[in-house]
C-alpha positions as CSV (number, residue, x, y, z in Angstrom):
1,X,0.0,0.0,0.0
2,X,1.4,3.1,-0.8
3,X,1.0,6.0,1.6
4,X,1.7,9.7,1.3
5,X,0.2,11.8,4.0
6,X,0.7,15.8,5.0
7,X,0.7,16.8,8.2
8,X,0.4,20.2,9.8
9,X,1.7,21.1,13.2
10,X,0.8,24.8,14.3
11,X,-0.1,24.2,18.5
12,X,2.3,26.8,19.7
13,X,4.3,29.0,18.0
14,X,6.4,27.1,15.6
15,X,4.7,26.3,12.0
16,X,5.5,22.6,11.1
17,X,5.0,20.8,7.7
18,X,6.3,17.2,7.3
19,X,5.4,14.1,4.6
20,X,4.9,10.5,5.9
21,X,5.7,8.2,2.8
22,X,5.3,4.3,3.1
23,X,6.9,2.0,5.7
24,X,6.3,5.4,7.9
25,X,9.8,6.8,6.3
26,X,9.6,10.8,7.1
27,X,10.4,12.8,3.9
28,X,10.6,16.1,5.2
29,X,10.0,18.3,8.2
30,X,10.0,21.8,7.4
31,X,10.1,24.3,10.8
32,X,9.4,27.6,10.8
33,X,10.0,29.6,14.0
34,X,8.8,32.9,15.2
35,X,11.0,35.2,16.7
36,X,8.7,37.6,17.2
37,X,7.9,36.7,21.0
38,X,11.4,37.2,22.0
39,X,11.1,41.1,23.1
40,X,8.3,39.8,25.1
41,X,9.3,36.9,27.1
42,X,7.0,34.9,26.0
43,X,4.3,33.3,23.6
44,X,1.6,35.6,22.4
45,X,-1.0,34.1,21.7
46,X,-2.2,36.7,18.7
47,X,1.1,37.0,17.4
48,X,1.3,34.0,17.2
49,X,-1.7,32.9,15.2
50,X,-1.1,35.7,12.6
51,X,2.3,34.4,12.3
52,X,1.0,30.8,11.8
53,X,-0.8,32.5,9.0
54,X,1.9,34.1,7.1
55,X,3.9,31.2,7.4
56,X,1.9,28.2,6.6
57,X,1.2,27.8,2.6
58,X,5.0,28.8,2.3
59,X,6.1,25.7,4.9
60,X,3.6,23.4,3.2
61,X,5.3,24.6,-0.2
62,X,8.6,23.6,1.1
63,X,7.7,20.4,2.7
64,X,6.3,18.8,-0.6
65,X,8.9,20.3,-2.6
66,X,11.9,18.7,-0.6
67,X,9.7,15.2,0.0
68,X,9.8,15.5,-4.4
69,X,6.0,15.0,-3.8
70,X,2.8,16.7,-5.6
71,X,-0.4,17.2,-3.7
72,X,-2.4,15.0,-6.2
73,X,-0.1,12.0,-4.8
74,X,-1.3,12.6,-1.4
75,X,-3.4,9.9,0.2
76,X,-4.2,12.4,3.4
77,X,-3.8,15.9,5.4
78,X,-2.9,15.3,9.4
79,X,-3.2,18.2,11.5
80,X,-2.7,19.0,15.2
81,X,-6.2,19.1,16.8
82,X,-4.8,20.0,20.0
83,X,-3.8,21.0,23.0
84,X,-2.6,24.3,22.3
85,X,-3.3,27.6,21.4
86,X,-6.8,28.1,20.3
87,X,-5.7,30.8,17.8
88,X,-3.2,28.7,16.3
89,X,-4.7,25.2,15.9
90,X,-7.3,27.0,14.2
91,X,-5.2,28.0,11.5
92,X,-3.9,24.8,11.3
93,X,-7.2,23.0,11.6
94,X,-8.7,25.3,9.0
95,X,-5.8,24.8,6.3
96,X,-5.6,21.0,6.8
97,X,-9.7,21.0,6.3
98,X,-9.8,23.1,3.2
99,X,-7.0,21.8,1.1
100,X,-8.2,18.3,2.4
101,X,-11.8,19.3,0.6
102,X,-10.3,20.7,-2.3
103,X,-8.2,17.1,-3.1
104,X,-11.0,14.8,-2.3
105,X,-8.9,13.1,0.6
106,X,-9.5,12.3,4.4
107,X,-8.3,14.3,7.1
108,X,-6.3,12.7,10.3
109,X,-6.8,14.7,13.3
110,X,-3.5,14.0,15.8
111,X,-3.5,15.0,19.8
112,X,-0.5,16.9,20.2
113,X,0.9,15.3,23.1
114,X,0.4,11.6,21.6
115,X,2.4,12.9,18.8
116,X,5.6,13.9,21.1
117,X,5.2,10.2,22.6
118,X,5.2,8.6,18.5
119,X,8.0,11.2,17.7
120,X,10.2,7.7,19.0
121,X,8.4,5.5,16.5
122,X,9.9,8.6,13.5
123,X,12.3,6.3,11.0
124,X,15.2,7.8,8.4
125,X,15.6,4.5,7.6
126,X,13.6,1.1,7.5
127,X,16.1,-1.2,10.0
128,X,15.6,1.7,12.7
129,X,15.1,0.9,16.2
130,X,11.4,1.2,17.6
131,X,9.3,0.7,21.2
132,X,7.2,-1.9,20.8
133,X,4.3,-1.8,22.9
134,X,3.5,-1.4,26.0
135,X,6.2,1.1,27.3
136,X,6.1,3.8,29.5
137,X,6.8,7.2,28.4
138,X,8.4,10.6,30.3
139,X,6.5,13.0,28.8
140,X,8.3,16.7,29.3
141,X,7.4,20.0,27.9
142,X,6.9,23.5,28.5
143,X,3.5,23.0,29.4
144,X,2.9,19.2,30.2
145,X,5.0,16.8,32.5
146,X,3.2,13.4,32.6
147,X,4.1,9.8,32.5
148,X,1.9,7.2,30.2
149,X,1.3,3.4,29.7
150,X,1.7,3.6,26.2
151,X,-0.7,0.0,25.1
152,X,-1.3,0.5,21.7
153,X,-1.5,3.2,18.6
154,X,-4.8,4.3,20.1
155,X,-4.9,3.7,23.6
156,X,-2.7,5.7,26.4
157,X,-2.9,5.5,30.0
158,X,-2.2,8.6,31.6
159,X,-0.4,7.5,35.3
160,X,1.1,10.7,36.6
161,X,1.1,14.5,35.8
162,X,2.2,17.9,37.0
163,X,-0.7,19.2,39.4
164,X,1.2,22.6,39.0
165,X,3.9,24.3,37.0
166,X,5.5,22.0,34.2
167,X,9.3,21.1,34.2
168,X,9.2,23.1,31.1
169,X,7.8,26.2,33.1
170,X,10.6,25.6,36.0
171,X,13.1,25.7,33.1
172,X,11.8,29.1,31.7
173,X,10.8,30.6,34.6
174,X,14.3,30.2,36.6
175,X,15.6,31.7,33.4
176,X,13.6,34.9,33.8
177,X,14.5,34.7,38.1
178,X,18.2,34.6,36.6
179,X,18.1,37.8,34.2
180,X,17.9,35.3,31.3
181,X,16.6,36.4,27.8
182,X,13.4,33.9,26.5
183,X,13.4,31.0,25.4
184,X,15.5,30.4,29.0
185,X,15.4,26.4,29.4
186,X,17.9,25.8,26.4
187,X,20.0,28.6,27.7
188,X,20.3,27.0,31.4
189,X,21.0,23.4,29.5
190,X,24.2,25.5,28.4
191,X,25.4,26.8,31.2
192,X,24.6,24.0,33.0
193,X,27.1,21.8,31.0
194,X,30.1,23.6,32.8
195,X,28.8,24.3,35.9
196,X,28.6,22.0,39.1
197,X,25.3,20.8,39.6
198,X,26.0,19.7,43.3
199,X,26.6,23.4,44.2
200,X,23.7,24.4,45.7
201,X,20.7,22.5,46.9
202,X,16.7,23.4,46.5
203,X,14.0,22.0,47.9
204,X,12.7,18.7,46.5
205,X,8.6,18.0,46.3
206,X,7.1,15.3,48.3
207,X,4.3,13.9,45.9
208,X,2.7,11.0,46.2
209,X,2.5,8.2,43.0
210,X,3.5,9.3,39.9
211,X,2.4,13.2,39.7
212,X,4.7,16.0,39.9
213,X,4.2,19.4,41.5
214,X,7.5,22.2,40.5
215,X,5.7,25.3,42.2
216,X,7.9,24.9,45.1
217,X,11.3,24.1,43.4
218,X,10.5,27.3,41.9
219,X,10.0,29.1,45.0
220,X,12.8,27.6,46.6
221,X,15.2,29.1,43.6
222,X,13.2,32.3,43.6
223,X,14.1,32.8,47.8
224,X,17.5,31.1,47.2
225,X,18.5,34.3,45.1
226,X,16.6,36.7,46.3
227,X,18.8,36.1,49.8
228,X,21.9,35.6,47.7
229,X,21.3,39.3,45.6
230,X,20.6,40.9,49.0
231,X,24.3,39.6,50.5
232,X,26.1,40.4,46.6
233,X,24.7,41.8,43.8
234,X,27.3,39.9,41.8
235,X,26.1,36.9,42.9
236,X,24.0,35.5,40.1
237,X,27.0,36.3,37.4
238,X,30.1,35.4,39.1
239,X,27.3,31.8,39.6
240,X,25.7,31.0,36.4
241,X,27.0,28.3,35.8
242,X,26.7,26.7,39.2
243,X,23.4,27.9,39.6
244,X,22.1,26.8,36.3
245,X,23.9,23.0,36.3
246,X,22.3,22.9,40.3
247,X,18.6,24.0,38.8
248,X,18.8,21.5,35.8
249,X,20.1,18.6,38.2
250,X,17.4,19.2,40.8
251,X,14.6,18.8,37.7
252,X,16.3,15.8,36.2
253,X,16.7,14.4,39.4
254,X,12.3,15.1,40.0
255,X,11.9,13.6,36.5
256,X,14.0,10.4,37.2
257,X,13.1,8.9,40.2
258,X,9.2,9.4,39.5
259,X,10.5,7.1,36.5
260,X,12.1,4.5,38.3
261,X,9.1,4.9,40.4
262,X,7.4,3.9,37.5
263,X,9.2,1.2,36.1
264,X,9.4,-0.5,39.7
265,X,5.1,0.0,39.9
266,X,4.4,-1.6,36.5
267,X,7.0,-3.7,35.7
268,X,7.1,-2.2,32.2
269,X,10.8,-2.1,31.5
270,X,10.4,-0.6,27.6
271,X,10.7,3.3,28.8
272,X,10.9,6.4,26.2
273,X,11.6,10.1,26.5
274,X,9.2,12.5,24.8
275,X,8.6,16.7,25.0
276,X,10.3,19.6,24.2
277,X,12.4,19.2,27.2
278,X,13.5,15.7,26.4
279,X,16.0,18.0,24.2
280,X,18.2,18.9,27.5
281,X,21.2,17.1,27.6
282,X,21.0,16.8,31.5
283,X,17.7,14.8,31.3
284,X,19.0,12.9,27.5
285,X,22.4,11.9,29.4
286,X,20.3,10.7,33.2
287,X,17.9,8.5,30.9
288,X,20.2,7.4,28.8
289,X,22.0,6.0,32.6
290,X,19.1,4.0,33.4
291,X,20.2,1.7,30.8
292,X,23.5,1.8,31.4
293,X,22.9,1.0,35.0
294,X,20.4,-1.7,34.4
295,X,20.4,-3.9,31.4
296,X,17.0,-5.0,31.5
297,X,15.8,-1.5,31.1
298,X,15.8,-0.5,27.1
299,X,15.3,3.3,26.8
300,X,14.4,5.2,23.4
301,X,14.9,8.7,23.1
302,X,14.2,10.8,19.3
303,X,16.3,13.2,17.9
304,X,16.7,16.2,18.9
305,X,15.0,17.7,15.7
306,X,11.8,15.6,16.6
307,X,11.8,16.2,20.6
308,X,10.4,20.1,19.8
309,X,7.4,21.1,18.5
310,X,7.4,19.4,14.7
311,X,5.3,17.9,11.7
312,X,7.2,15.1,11.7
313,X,5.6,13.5,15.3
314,X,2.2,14.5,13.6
315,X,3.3,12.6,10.7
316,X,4.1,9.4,12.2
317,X,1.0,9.6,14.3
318,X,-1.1,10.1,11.2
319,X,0.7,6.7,9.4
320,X,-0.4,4.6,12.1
321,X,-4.2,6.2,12.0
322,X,-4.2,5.8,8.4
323,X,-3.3,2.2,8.5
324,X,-6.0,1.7,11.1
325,X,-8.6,3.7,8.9
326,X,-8.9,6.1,11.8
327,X,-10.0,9.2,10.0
328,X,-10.9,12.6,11.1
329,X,-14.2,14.6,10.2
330,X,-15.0,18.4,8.7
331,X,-16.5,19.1,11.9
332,X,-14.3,17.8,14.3
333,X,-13.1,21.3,16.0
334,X,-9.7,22.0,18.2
335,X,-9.3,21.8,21.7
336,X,-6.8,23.9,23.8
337,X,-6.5,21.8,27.1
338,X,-5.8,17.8,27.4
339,X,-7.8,15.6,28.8
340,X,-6.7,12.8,31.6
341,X,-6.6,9.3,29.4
342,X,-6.5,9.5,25.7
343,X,-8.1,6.8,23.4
């Protein structure tokens, strides 16, 4: 069966176009970022969704041109359905629908965070390594933090999630504590790499099960250098280092054990990596340990190109939908928030 499917990512603030061609081989992934939130800290919601508009026909344009594919070969159009920003799945959702009318095709609609969780099934090649099922999944982003029995294509068990801030958000928001410029979590996983992350010590949650709570980590760094400023001004520069590599081992370390929590609860010893923040070193390097430590565990992590927000994790998603002749409808409308067990 041959398979050619388009898929359109646009939750946030990146715009995303990717092709899925048979044996779920990825084609192309074409990203294009906004920089336009950058003076403000932060993602703007109306910004962003103007932006998604400006940039969308020209990334789908790309995206079949590199894949060498014409739209009349297309078997489908995938889109992001949500979580998200309402603004911008609608651009998305609203593209992916009309140009799925005009060819005569189906339309796959994707949940953005199961996508991030298939970004590990995304192949370059045929003889690449894959999960099989079930494994458990870290699931680590700027919004979500949430571990999942992944049983199947279409069924996820949701075990444990953040009942506050998101690692992502303890990433982003030290950043801003420290005088960093946004986006903050990729700048602390650089400083962090020649700092010492046994430095200095914050406090560490006491949460029951699987769920995670990062309020009060990020309370503890906001006192932390609060007192430190009031004793020496210079204190946060002649630290960064220090400071960031102590912050990013304090989240790994939250992350981590609630895994190996995990692991020991279900006896599922298959575990993968998924989220924007799966692309910090710190937390790649400490999962990648597991295995190293204990043979029976396998771990799978994606690229880094695939761990942010992409077309390409839509795109695999939408493969194994298509193959199970799960197809979207014309009035099936976005969501922004995610519910607890997806199916």
């Amino acid at each position: 069966m041959k398979i050619k499917i388009l898929a359109i990512e646009s939750s946030c603030d990146d715009t995303s176009a990717a092709i899925v061609s048979d044996d779920g081989i990825i084609l192309s992934n074409i990203i294009a970022n906004q920089n336009v939130h950058i003076k403000y800290g932060g993602v703007v919601p109306e910004l962003a969704s103007r932006a998604h508009q400006q940039n969308i026909i020209p990334v789908v344009k790309f995206a079949l041109e590199e894949s060498k594919i014409n739209k009349s070969d297309l078997n489908a159009i995938a889109y992001t359905r949500g979580p998200g920003l309402m603004g911008s799945l609608l651009v998305g959702t609203s593209f992916a629908k009309s140009l799925a009318l005009a060819l005569n095709i189906p339309i796959i609609e994707v949940n953005h965070l199961d996508a991030h969780i298939f970004a590990n099934f995304i192949k370059e090649k045929i003889s690449q390594k894959i999960p099989s099922f079930p494994f458990l999944c870290l699931t680590v982003s700027g919004g979500h933090t949430q571990i999942s029995i992944v049983k199947s294509f279409s069924e996820i068990e949701i075990i444990g999630k953040t009942i506050d801030d998101a690692a992502g958000e303890a990433f982003d928001k030290t950043a801003k504590i420290l005088g960093l410029p946004y986006p903050g979590g990729p700048l602390i996983d650089k400083y962090a790499k020649i700092g010492n992350p046994y430095a200095f010590k914050f406090a560490q949650p006491n949460i029951k099960d699987f769920d995670f709570s990062f309020s009060g980590l990020k309370t503890s760094i906001l006192y932390f250098i609060k007192n430190k400023l009031n004793e020496n001004r210079e204190f946060v520069n002649n630290n960064l280092n220090d400071i960031c590599a102590s912050v990013q081992n304090s989240i790994v370390e939250i992350l981590i054990n609630k895994m190996i929590l995990a692991i020991k609860h279900t006896g599922i010893n298959q575990i993968a990596l998924a989220g924007g923040v799966s692309a910090n070193s710190g937390l790649r390097e400490a999962f990648l340990t597991l295995n190293s430590t204990n043979p029976n565990i396998q771990t799978y992590i994606p690229k880094i190109q695939y761990c942010t927000d992409n077309a390409a994790m839509v795109a695999i998603t939408a493969y194994y939908k298509y193959i199970d002749n799960k197809f979207g409808s014309q009035v099936d409308a976005p969501y922004s928030r995610q519910s607890t067990t997806n199916n």
